[in-house]
NUMAR-884789 format. One record per atom (N, C-alpha, C): residue in three letters; atom name; x, y, z. Coordinates in nm, 2 decimals, padded with zeros to 4 digits, always signed. Layout:
% residues N
<"ALA" "CA" <X Y Z>>,
...
***
This chain:
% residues 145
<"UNK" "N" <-08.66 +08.94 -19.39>>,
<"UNK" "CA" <-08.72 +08.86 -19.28>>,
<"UNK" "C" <-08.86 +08.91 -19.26>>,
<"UNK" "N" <-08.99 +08.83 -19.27>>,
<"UNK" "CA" <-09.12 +08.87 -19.25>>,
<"UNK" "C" <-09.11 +08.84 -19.11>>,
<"UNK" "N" <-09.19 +08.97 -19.01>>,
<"UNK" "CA" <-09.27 +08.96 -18.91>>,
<"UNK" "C" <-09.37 +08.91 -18.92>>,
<"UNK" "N" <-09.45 +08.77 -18.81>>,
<"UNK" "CA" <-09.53 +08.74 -18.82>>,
<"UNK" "C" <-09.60 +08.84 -18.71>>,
<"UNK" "N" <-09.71 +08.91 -18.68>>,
<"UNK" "CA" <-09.82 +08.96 -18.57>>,
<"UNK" "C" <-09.92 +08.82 -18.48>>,
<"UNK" "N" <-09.88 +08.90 -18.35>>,
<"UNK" "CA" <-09.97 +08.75 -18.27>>,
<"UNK" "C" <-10.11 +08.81 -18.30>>,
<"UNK" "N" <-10.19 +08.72 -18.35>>,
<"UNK" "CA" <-10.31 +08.71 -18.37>>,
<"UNK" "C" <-10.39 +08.78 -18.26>>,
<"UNK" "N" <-10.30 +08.70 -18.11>>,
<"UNK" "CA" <-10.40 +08.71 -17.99>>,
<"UNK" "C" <-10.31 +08.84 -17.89>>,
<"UNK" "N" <-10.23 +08.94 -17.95>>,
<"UNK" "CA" <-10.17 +09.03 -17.87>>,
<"UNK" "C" <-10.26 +09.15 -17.88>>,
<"UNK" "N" <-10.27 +09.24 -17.77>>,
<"UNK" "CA" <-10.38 +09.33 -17.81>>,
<"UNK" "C" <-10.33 +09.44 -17.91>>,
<"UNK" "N" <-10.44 +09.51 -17.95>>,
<"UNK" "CA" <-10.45 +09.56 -18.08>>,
<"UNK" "C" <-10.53 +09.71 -18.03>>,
<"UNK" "N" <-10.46 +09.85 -18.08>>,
<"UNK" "CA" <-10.52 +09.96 -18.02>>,
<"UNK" "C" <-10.58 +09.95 -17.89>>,
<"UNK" "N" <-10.50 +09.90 -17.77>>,
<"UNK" "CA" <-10.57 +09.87 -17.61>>,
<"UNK" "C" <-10.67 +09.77 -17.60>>,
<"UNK" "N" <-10.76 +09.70 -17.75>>,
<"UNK" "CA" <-10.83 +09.62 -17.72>>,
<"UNK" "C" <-10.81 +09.50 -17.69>>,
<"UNK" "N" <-10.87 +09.41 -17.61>>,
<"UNK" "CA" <-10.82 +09.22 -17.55>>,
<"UNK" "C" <-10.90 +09.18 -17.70>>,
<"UNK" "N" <-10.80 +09.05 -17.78>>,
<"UNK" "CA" <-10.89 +09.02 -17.85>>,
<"UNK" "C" <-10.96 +08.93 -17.89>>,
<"UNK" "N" <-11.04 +08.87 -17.72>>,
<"UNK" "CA" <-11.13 +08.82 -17.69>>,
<"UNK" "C" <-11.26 +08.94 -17.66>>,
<"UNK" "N" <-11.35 +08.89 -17.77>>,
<"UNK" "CA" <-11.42 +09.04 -17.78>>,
<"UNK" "C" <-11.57 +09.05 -17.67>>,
<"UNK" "N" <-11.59 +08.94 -17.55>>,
<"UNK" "CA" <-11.70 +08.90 -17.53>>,
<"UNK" "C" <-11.65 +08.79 -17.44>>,
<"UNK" "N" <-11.54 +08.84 -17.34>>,
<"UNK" "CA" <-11.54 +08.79 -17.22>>,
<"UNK" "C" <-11.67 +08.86 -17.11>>,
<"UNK" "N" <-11.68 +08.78 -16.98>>,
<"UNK" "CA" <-11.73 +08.81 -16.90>>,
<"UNK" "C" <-11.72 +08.95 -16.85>>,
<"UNK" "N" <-11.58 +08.96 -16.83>>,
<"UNK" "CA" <-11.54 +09.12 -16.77>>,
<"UNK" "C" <-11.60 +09.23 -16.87>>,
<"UNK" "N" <-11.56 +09.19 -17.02>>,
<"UNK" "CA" <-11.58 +09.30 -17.10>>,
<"UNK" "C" <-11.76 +09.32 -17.09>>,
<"UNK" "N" <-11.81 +09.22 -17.07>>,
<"UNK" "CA" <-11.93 +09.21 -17.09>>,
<"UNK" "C" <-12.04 +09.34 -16.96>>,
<"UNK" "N" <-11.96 +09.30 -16.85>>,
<"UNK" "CA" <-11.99 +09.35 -16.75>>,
<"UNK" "C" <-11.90 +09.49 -16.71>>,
<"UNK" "N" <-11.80 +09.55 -16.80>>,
<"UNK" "CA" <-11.73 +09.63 -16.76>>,
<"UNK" "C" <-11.65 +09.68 -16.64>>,
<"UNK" "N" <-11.61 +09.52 -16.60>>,
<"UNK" "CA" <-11.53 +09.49 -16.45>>,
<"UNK" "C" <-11.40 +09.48 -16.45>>,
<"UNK" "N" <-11.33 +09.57 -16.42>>,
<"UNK" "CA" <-11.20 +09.55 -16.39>>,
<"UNK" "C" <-11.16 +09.40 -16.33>>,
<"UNK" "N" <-11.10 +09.27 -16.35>>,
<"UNK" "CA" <-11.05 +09.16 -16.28>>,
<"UNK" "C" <-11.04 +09.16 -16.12>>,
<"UNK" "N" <-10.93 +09.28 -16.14>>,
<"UNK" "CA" <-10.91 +09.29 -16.04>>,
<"UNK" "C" <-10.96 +09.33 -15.88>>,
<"UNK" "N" <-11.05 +09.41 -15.95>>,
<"UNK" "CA" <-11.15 +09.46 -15.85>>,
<"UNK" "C" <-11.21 +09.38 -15.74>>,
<"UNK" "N" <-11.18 +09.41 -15.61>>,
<"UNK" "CA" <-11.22 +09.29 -15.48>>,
<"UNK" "C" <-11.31 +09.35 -15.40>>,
<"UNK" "N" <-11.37 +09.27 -15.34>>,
<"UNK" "CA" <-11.49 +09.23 -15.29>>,
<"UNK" "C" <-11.61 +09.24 -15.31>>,
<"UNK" "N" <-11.66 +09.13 -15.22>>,
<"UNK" "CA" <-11.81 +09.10 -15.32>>,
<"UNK" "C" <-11.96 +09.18 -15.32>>,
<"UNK" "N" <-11.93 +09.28 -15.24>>,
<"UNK" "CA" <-12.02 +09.41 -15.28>>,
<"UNK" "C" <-11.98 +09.54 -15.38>>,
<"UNK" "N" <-11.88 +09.54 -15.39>>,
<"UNK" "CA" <-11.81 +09.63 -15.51>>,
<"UNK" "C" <-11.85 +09.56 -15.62>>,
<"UNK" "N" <-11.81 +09.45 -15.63>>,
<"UNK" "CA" <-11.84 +09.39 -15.75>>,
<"UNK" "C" <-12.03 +09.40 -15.78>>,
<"UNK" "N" <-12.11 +09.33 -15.69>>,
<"UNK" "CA" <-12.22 +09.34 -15.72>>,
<"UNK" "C" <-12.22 +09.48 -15.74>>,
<"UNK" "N" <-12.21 +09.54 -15.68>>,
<"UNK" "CA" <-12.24 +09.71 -15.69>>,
<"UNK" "C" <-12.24 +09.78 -15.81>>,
<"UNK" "N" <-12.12 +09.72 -15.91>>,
<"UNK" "CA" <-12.08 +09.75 -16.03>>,
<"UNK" "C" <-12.19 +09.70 -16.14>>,
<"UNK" "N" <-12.21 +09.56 -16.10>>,
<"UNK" "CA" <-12.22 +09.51 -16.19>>,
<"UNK" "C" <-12.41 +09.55 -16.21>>,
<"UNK" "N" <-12.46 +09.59 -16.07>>,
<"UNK" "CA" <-12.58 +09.64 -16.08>>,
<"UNK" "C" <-12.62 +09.76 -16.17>>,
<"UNK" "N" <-12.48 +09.83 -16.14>>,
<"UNK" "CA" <-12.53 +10.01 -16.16>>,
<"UNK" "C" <-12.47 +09.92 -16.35>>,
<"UNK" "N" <-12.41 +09.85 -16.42>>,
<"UNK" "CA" <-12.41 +09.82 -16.53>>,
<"UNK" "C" <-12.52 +09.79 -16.58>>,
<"UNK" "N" <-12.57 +09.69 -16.55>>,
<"UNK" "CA" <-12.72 +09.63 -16.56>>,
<"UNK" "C" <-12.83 +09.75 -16.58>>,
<"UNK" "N" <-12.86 +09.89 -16.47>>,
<"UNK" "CA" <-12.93 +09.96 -16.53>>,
<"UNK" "C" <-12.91 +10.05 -16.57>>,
<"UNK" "N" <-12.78 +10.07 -16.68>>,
<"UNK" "CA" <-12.72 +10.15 -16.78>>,
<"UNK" "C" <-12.77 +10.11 -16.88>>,
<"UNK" "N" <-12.80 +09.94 -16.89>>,
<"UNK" "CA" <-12.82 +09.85 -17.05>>,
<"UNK" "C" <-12.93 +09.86 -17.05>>,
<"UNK" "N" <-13.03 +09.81 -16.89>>,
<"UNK" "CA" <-13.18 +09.87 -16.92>>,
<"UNK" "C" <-13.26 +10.02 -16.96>>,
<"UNK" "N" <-13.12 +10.12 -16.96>>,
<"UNK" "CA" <-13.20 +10.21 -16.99>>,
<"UNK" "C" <-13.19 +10.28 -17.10>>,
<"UNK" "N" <-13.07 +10.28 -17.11>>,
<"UNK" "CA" <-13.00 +10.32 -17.25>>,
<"UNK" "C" <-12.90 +10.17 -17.35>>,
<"UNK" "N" <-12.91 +10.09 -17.36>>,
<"UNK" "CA" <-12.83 +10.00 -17.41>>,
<"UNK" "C" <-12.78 +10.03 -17.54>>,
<"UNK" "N" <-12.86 +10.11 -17.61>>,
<"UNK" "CA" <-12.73 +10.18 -17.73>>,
<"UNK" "C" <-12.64 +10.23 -17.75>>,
<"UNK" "N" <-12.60 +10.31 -17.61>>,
<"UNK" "CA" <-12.51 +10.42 -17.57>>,
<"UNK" "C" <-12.40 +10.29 -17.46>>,
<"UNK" "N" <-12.42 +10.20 -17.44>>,
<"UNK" "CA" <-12.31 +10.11 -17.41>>,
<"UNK" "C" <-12.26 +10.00 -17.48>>,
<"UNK" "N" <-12.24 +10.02 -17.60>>,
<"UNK" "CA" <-12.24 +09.89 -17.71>>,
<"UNK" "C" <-12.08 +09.83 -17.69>>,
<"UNK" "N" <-12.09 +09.67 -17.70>>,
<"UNK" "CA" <-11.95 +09.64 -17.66>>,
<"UNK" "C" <-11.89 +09.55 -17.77>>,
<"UNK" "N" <-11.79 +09.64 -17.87>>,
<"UNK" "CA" <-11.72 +09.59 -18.01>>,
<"UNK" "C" <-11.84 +09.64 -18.07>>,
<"UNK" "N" <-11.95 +09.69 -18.12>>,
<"UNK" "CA" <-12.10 +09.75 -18.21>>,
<"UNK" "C" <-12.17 +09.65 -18.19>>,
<"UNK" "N" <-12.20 +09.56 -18.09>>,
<"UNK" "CA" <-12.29 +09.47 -18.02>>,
<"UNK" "C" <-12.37 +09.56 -17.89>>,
<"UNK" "N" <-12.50 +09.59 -17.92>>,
<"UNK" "CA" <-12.59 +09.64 -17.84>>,
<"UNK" "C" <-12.62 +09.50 -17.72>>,
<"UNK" "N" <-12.62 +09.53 -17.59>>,
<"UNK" "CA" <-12.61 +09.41 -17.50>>,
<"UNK" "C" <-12.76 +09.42 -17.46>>,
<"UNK" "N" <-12.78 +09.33 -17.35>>,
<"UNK" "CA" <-12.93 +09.34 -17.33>>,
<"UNK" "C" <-12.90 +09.27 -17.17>>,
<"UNK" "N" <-13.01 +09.30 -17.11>>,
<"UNK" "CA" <-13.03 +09.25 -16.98>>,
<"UNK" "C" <-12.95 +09.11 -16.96>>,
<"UNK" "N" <-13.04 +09.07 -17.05>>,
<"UNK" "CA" <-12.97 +08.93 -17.02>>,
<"UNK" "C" <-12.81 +08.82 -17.05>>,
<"UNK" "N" <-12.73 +08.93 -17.15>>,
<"UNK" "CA" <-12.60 +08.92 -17.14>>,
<"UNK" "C" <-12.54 +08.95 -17.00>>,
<"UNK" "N" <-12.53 +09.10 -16.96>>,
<"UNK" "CA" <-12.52 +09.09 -16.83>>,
<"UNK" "C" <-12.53 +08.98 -16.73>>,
<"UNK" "N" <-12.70 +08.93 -16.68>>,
<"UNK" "CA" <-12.72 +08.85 -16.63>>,
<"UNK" "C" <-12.64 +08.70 -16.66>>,
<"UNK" "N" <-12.60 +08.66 -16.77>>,
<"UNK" "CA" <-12.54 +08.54 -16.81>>,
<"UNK" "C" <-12.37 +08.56 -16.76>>,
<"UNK" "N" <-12.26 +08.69 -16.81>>,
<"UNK" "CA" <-12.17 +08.72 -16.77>>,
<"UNK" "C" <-12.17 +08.73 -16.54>>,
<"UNK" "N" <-12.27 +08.77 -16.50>>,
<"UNK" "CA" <-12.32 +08.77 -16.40>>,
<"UNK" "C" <-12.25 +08.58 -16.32>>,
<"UNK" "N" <-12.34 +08.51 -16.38>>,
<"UNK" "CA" <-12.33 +08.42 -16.35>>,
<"UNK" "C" <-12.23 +08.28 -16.38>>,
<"UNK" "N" <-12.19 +08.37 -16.45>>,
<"UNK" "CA" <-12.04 +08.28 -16.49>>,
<"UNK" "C" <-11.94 +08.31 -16.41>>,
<"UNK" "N" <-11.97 +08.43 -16.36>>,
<"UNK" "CA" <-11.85 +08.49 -16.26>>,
<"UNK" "C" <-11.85 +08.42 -16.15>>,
<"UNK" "N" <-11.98 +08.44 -16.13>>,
<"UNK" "CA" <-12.02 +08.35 -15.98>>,
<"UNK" "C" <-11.95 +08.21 -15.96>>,
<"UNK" "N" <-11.93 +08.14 -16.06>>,
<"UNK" "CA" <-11.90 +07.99 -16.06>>,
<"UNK" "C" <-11.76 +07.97 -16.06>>,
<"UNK" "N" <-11.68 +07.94 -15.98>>,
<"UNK" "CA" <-11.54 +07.93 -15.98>>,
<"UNK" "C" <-11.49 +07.90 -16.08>>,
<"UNK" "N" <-11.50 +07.82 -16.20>>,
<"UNK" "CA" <-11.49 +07.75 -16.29>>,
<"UNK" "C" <-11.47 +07.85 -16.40>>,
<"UNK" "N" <-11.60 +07.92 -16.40>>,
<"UNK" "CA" <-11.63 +08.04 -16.49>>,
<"UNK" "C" <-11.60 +08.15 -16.46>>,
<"UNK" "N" <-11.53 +08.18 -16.37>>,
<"UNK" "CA" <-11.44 +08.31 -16.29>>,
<"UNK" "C" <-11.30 +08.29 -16.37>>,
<"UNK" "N" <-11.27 +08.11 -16.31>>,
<"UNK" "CA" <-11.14 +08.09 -16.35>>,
<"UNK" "C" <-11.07 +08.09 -16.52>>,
<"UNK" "N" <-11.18 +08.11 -16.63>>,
<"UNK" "CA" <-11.22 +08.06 -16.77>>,
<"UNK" "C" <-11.19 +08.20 -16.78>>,
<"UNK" "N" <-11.29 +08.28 -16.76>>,
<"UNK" "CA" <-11.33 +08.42 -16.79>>,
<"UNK" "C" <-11.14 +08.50 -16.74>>,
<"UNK" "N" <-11.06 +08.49 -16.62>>,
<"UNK" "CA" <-10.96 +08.53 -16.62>>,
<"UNK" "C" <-10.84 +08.51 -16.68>>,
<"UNK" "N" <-10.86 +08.36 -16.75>>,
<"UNK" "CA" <-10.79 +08.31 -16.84>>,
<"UNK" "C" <-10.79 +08.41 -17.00>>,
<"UNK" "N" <-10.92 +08.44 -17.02>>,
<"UNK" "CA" <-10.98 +08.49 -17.13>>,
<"UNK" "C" <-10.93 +08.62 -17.19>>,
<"UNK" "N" <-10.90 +08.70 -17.02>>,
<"UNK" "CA" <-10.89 +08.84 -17.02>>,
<"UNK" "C" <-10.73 +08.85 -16.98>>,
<"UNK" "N" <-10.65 +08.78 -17.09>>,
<"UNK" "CA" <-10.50 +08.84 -17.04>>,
<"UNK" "C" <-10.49 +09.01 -17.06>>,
<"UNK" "N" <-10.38 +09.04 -17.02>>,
<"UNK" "CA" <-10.33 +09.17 -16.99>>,
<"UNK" "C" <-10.24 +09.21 -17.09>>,
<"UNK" "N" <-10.23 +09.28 -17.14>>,
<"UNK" "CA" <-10.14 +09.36 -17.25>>,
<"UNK" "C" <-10.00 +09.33 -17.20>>,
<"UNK" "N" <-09.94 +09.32 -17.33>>,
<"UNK" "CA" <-09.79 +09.29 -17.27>>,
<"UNK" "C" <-09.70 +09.39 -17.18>>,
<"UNK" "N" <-09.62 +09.35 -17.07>>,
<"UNK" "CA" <-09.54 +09.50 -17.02>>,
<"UNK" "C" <-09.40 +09.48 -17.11>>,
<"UNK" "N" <-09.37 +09.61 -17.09>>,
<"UNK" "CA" <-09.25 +09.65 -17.13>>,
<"UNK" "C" <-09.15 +09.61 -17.00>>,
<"UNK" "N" <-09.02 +09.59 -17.08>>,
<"UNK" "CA" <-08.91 +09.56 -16.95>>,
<"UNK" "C" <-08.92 +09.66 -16.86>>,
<"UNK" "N" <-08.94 +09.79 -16.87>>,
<"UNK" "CA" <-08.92 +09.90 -16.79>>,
<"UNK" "C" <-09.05 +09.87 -16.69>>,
<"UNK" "N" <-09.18 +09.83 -16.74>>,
<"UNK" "CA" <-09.29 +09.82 -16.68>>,
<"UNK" "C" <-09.25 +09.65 -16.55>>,
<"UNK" "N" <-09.19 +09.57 -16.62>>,
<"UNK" "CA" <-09.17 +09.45 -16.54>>,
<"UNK" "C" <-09.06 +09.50 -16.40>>,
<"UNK" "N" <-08.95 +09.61 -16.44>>,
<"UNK" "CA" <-08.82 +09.62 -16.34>>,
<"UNK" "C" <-08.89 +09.74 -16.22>>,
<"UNK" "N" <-08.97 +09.82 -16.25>>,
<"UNK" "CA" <-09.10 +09.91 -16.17>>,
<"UNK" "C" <-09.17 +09.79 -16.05>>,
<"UNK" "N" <-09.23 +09.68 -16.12>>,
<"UNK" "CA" <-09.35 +09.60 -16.07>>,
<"UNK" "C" <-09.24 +09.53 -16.00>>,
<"UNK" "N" <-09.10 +09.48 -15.99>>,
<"UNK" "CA" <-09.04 +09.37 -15.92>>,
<"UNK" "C" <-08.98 +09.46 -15.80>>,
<"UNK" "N" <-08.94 +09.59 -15.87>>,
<"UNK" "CA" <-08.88 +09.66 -15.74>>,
<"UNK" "C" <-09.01 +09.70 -15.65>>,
<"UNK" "N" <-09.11 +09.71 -15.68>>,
<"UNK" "CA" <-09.22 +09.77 -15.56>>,
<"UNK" "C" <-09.26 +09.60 -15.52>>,
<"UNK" "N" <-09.25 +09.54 -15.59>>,
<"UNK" "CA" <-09.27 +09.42 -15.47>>,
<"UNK" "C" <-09.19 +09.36 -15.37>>,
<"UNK" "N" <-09.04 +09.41 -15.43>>,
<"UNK" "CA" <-08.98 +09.36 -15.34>>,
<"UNK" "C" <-08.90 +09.43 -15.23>>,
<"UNK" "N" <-08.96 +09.43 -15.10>>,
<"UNK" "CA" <-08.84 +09.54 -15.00>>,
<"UNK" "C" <-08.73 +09.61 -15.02>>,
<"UNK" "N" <-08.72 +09.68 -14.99>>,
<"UNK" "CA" <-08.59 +09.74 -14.99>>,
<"UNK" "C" <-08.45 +09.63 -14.95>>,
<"UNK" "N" <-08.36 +09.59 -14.96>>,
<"UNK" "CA" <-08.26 +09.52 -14.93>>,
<"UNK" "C" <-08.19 +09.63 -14.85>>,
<"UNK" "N" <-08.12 +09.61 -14.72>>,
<"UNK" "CA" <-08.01 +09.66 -14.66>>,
<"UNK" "C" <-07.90 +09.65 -14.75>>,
<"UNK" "N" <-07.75 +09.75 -14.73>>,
<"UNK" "CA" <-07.67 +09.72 -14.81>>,
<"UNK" "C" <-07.57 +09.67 -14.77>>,
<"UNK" "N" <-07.51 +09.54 -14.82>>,
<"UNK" "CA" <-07.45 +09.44 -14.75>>,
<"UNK" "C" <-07.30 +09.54 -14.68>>,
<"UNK" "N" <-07.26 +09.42 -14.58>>,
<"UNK" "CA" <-07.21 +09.49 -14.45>>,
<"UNK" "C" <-07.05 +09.47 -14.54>>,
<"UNK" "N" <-07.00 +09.62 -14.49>>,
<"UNK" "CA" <-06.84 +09.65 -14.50>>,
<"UNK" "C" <-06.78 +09.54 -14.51>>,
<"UNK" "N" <-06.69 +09.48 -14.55>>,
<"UNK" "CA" <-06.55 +09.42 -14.55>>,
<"UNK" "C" <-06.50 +09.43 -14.43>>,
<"UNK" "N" <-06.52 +09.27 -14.36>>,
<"UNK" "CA" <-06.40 +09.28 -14.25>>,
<"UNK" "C" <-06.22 +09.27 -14.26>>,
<"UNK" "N" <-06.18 +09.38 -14.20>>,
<"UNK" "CA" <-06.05 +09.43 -14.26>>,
<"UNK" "C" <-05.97 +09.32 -14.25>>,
<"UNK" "N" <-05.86 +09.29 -14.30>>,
<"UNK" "CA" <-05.76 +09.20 -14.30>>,
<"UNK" "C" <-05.68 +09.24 -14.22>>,
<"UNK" "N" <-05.64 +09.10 -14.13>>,
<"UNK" "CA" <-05.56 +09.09 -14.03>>,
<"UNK" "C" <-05.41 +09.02 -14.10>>,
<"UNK" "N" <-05.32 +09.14 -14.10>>,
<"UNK" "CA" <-05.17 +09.06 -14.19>>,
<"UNK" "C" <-05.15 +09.03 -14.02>>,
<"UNK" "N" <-05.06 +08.89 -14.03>>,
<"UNK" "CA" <-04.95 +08.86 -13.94>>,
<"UNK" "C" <-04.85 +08.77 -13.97>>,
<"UNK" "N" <-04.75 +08.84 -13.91>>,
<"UNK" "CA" <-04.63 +08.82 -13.95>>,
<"UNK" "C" <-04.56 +08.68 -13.95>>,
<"UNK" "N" <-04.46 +08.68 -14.01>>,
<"UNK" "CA" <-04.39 +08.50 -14.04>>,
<"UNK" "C" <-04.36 +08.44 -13.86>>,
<"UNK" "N" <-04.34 +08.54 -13.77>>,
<"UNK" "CA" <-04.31 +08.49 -13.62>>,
<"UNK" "C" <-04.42 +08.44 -13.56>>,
<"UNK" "N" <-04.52 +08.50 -13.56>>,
<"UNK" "CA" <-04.66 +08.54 -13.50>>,
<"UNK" "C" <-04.69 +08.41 -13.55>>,
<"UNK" "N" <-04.72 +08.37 -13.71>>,
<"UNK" "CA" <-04.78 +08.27 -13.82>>,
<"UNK" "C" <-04.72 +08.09 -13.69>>,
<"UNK" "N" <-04.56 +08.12 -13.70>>,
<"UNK" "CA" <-04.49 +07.98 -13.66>>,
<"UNK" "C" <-04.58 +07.99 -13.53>>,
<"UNK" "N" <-04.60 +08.07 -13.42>>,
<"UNK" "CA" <-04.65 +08.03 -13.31>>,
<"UNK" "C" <-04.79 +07.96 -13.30>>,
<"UNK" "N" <-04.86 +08.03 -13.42>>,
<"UNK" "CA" <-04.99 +07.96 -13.41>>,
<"UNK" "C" <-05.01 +07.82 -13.49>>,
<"UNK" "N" <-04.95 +07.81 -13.58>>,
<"UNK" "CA" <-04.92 +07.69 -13.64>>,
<"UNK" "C" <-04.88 +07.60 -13.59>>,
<"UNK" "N" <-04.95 +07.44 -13.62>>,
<"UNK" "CA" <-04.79 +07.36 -13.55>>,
<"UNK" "C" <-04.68 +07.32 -13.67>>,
<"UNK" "N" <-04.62 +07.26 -13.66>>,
<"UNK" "CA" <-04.48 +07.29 -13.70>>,
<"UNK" "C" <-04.49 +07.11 -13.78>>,
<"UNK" "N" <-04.48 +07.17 -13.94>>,
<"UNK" "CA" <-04.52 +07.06 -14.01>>,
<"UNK" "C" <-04.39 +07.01 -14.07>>,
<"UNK" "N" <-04.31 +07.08 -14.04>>,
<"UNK" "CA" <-04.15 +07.00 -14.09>>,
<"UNK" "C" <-04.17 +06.86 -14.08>>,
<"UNK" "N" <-04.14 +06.86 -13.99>>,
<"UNK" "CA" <-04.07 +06.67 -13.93>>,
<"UNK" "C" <-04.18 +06.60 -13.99>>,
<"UNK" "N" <-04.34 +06.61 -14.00>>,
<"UNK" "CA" <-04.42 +06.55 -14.05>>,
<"UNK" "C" <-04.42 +06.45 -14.18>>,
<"UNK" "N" <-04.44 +06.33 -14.16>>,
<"UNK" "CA" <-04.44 +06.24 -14.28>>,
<"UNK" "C" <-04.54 +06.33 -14.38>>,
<"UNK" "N" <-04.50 +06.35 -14.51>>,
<"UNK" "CA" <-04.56 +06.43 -14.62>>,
<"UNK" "C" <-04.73 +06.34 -14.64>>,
<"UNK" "N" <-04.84 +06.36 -14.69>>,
<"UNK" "CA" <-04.96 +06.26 -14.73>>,
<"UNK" "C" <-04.92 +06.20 -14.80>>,
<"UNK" "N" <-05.00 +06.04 -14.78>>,
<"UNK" "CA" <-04.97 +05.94 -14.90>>,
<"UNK" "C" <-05.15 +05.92 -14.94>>,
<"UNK" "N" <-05.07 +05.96 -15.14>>,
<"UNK" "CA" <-05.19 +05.96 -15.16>>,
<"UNK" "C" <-05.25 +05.82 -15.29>>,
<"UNK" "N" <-05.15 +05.71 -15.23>>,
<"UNK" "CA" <-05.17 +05.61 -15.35>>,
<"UNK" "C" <-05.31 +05.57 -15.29>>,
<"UNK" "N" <-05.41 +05.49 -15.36>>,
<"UNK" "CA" <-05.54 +05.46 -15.39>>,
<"UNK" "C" <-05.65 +05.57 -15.35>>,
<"UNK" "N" <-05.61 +05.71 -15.34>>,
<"UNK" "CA" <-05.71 +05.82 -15.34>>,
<"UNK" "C" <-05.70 +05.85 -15.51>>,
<"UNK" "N" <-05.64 +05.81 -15.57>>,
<"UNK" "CA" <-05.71 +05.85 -15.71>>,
<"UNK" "C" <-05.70 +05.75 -15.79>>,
<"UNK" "N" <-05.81 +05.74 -15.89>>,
<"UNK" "CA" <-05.83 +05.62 -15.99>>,
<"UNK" "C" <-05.73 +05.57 -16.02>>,
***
């Protein structure tokens, strides 16, 4: 039986979309709010203006204006939403998915004891019952097809 390999599953940690936004800008997704972000993406910007050979992304030397372009794609909902599409996440392992469901989900209480069984007796039973002897038995002609 031949294995086929997904083309688009990552490969030694790399995504292999080689020249998304994020990678371009070296931005975690996830990363929130909109001063951290600029903040990042500043202090990136004058890493590439100063040294841009010592930050090469895939052996592509970047330049001001990649930055700037990944910059502004982010900005645009459209191109935030493209770019997160772009940058899926490495696959998890089962062990990694049953980790991520139990910390999301509260603790559950542990359901409550068994309420004990009440036997009573054939005397006790006739008193609370009424007394179905004498009763005409059900008639059950036209209840079924």
């Amino acid at each position: 039986m031949t294995t086929i390999d997904n083309p688009w599953a990552w490969q030694d940690g790399l995504n292999p979309y080689r020249s998304t936004p994020f990678q371009i800008l070296d931005l975690d997704p996830t990363l929130a709010g909109r001063g951290a972000i600029r903040a990042h993406i500043e202090r990136r910007r004058q890493r590439v203006k100063r040294a841009a050979d010592r930050y090469p992304l895939f052996g592509r030397t970047l330049t001001v204006a990649d930055i700037n372009r990944a910059q502004e794609e982010l900005a645009d909902a459209e191109g935030r939403l493209l770019a997160e599409l772009l940058t899926h996440r490495p696959e998890r392992t089962g062990d990694e998915l049953t980790a991520e469901l139990l910390d999301a989900f509260p603790r559950l209480p542990p359901p409550p004891a068994p309420t004990p069984r009440l036997d009573v007796d054939e005397q006790t039973a006739r008193y609370l019952l009424p007394d179905l002897s004498s009763a005409a038995p059900p008639r059950w002609e036209g209840l079924l097809p």
